[in-house]
C-alpha positions, 0 to 999 in steps of 0.5 A, a space after each residue: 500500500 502506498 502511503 497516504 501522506 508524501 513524506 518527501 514532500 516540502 511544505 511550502 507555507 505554514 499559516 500561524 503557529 500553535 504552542 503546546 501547554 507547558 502542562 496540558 493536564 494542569 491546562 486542561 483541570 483549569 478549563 474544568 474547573 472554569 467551567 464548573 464555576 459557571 455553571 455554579 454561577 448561572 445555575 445552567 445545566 445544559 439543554 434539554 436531552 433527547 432528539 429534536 427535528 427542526 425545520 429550519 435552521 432558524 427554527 433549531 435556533 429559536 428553540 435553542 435561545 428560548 431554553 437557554 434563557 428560560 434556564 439562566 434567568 430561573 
């Protein structure tokens, strides 16, 4: 089988730059704990669970909005 990437190939153009985490477990326990702080401030679980069928797109996110506000302001 021939390989599916060309190894032999020049990469001609890199476009931005990511740096790794000095500690990715460390960065990775802050995001949770970010995470679980607003939920404990907006007192938000999430959307309700289960399998929904819209029409449109615009009638997914009328849905979306109306019960992601109707649970933050409870």
């Amino acid at each position: 089988m021939k390989p599916i990437i060309n190894l032999e190939e020049n990469i001609g153009k890199t476009v931005g730059r990511r740096t790794a985490p000095k500690d990715a477990f460390a960065y990775g326990m802050a995001l949770q704990q970010t995470a679980l702080d607003l939920q404990k401030s907006f007192g938000f679980r999430g959307l309700p669970r289960g399998v929904f069928r819209f029409n449109s797109h615009e009638e997914a996110d009328r849905w979306m909005m109306k019960h992601l506000i109707r649970r933050t302001r409870s």
